[in-house]
DRENDO-1510 file (C-alpha; in Angstrom, 1 decimal, always signed):
<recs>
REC; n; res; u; v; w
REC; 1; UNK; +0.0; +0.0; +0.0 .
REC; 2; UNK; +3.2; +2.7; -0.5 .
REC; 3; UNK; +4.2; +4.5; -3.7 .
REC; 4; UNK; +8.0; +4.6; -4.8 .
REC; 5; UNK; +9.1; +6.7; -7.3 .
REC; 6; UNK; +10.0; +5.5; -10.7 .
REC; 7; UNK; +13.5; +5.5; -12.5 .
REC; 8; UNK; +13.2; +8.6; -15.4 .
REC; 9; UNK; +16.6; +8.4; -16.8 .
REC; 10; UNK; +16.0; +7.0; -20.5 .
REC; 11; UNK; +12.2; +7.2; -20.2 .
REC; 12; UNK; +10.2; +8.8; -22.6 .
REC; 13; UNK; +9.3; +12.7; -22.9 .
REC; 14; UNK; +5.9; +13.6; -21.7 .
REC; 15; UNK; +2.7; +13.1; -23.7 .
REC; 16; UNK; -0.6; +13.0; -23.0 .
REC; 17; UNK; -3.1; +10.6; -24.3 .
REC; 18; UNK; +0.1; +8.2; -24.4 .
REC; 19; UNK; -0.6; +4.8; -25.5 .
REC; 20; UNK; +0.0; +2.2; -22.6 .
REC; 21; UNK; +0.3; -1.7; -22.6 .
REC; 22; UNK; +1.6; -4.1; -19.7 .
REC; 23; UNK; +2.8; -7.1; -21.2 .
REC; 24; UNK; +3.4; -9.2; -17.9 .
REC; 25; UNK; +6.6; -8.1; -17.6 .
REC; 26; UNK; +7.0; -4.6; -18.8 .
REC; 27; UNK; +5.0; -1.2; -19.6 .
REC; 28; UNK; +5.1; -0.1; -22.8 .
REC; 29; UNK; +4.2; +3.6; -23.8 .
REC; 30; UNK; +4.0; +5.0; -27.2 .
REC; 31; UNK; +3.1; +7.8; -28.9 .
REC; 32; UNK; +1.0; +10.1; -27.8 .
REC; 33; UNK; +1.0; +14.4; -28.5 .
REC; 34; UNK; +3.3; +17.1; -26.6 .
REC; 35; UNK; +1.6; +20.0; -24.8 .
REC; 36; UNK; +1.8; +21.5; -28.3 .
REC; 37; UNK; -0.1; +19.1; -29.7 .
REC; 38; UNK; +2.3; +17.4; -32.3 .
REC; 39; UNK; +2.5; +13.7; -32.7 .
REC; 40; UNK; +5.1; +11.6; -30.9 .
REC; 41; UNK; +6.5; +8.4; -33.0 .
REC; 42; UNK; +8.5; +7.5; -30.1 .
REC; 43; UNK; +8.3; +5.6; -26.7 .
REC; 44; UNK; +9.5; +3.4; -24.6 .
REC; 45; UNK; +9.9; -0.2; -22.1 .
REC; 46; UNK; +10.2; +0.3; -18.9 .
REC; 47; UNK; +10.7; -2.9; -16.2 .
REC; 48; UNK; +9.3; -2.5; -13.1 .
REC; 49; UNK; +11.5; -5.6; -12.0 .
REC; 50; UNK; +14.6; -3.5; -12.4 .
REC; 51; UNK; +13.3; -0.2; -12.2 .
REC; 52; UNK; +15.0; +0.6; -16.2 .
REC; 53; UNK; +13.6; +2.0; -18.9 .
REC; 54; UNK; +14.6; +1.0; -22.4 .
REC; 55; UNK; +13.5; +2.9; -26.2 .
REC; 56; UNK; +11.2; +1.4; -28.5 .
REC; 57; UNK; +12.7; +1.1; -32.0 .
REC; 58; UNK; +11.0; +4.0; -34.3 .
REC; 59; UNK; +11.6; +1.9; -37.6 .
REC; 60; UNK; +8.2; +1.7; -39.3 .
REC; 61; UNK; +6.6; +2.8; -36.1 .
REC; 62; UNK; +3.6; +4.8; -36.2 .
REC; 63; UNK; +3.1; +8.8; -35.5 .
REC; 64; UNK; -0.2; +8.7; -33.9 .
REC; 65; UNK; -2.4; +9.6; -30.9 .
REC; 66; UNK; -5.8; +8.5; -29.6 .
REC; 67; UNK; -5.2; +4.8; -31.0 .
REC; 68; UNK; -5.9; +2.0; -29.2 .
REC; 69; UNK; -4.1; -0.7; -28.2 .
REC; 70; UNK; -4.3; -4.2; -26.9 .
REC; 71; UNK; -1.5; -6.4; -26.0 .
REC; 72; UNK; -2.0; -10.3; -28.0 .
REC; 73; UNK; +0.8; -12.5; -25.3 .
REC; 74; UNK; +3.9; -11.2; -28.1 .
REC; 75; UNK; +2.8; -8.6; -29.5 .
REC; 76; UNK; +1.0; -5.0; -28.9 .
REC; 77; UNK; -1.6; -4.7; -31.5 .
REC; 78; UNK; -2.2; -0.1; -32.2 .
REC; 79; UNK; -5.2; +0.1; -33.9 .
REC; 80; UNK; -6.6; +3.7; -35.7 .
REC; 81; UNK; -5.7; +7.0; -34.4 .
REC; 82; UNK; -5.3; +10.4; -35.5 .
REC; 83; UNK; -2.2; +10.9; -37.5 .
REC; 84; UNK; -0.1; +14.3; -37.5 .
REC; 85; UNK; -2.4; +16.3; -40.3 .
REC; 86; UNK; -5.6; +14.8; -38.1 .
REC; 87; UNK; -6.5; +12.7; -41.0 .
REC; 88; UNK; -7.7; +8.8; -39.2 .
REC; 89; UNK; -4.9; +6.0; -39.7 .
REC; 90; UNK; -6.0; +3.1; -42.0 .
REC; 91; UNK; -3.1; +1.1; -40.4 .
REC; 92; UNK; -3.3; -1.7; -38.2 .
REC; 93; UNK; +0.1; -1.7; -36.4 .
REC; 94; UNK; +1.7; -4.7; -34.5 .
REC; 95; UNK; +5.1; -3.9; -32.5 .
REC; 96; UNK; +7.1; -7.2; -31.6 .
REC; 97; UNK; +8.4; -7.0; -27.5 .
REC; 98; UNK; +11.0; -10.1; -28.6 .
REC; 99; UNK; +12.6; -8.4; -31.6 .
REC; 100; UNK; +11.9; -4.6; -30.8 .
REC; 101; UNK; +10.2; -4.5; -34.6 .
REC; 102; UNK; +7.0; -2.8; -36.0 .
REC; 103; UNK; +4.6; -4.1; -38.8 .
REC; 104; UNK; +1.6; -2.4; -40.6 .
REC; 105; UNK; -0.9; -4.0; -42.2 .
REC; 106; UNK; -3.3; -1.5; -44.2 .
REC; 107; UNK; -7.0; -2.1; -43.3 .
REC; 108; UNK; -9.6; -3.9; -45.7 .
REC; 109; UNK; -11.5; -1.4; -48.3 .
REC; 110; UNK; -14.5; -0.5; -46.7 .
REC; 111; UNK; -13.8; -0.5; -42.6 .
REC; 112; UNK; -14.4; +2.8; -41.5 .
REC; 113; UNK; -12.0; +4.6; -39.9 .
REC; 114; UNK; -12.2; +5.7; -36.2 .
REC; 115; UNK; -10.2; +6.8; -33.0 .
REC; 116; UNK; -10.8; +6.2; -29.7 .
REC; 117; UNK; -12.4; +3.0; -30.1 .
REC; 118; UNK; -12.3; -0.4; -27.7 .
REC; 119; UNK; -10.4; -2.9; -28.3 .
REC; 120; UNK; -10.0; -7.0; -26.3 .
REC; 121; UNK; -8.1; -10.3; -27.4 .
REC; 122; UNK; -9.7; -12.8; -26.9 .
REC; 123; UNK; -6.6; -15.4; -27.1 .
REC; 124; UNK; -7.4; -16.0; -30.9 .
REC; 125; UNK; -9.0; -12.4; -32.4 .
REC; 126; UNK; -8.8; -8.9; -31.7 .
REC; 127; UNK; -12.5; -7.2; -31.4 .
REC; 128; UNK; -13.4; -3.8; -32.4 .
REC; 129; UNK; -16.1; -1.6; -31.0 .
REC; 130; UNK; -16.9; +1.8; -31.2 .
REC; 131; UNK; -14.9; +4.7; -31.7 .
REC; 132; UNK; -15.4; +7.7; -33.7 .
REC; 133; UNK; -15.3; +9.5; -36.9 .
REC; 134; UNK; -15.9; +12.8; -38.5 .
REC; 135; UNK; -19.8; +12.0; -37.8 .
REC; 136; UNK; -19.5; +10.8; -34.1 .
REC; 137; UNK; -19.6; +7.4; -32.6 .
REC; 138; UNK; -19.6; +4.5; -34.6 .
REC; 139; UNK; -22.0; +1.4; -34.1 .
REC; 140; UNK; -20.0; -1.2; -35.2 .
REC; 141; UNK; -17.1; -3.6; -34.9 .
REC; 142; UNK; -15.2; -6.3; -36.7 .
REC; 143; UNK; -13.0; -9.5; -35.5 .
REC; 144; UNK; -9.9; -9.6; -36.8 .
REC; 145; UNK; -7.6; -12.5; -36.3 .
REC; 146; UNK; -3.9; -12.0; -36.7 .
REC; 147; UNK; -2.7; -15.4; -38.1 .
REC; 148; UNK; -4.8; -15.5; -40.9 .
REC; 149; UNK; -4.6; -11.8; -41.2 .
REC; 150; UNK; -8.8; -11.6; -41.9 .
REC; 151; UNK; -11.2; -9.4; -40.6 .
REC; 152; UNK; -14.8; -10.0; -40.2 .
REC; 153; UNK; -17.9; -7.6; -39.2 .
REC; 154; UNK; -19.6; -7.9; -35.8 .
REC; 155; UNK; -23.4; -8.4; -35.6 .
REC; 156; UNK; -25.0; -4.5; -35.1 .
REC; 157; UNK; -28.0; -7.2; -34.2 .
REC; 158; UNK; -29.2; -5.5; -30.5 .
REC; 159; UNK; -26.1; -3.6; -30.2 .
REC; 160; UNK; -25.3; +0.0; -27.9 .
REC; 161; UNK; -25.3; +3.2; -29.5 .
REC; 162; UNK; -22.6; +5.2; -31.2 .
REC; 163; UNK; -20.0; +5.6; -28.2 .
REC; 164; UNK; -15.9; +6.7; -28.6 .
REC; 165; UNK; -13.0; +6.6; -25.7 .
REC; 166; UNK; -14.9; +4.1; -23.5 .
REC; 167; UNK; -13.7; +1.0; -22.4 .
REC; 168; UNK; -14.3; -2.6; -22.5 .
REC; 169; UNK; -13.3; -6.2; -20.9 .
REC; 170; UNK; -12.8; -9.3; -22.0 .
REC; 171; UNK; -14.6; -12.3; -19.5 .
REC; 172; UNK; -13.3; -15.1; -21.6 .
REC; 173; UNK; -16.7; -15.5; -23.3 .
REC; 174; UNK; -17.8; -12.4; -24.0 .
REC; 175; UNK; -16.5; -8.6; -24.7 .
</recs>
């Protein structure tokens, strides 16, 4: 029940909404804006174990902020965002914890672009709910499992209204 500060040598520069992740083992931030609101394409590890912080390779990493992110057991999945000229990402991003690499994967034609949205694995897919767009929150949501790198549309059947930067859980069964 104490607090103890934490190491900030080699941690990453302030940003606020930074993009947060805890593998097990580490935190990861990333991205993120400055108090003058310009996109951060950096970030960083940091071990609670051994109170160290270590930087996040920036090759083929993404310059966003209000993404969401969800961490898969290997690797953090960022998914939408704004990007630097406020235009929505069409990327699906995947940074690798065991070899410090980032992939994109450009989004199907037709999945509409969001920020602030939800996202849970389930231990095989990643779901997607919500978010929003230039119209406001979006009803709807797609599965999308990594290994076969598909994507599917979630039933709208009985579903909540339009909602952006809220949160949801994963109970093993259901999101």
């Amino acid at each position: 029940g104490t607090w103890s500060d934490v190491a900030t040598r080699g941690a990453p520069s302030a940003r606020v909404p930074a993009l947060t992740t805890w593998t097990g083992r580490e935190v990861l931030v990333w991205g993120g804006d400055t108090a003058l609101d310009h996109h951060l394409a950096s970030g960083g590890r940091y071990d609670p174990s051994l109170d160290r912080w270590t930087p996040m390779s920036l090759v083929g990493a993404p310059e966003l902020s209000r993404a969401s992110t969800v961490w898969t057991g290997s690797k953090v999945l960022v998914w939408a965002g704004r990007k630097r000229d406020a235009s929505i990402n069409q990327t699906l991003y995947a940074y690798d914890v065991a070899s410090d690499g980032w992939t994109a994967n450009a989004l199907p034609a037709g999945l509409l672009a969001r920020d602030l949205s939800s996202l849970v694995w389930t231990g095989t897919e990643l779901l997607i709910w919500g978010g929003r767009n230039g119209n406001g929150g979006v009803t709807e949501g797609y599965r999308y499992d990594l290994n076969t790198n598909t994507w599917r549309p979630m039933s709208t059947l009985g579903a909540p209204e339009g909602r952006f930067a809220h949160f949801a859980a994963w109970t093993g069964q259901e999101m």
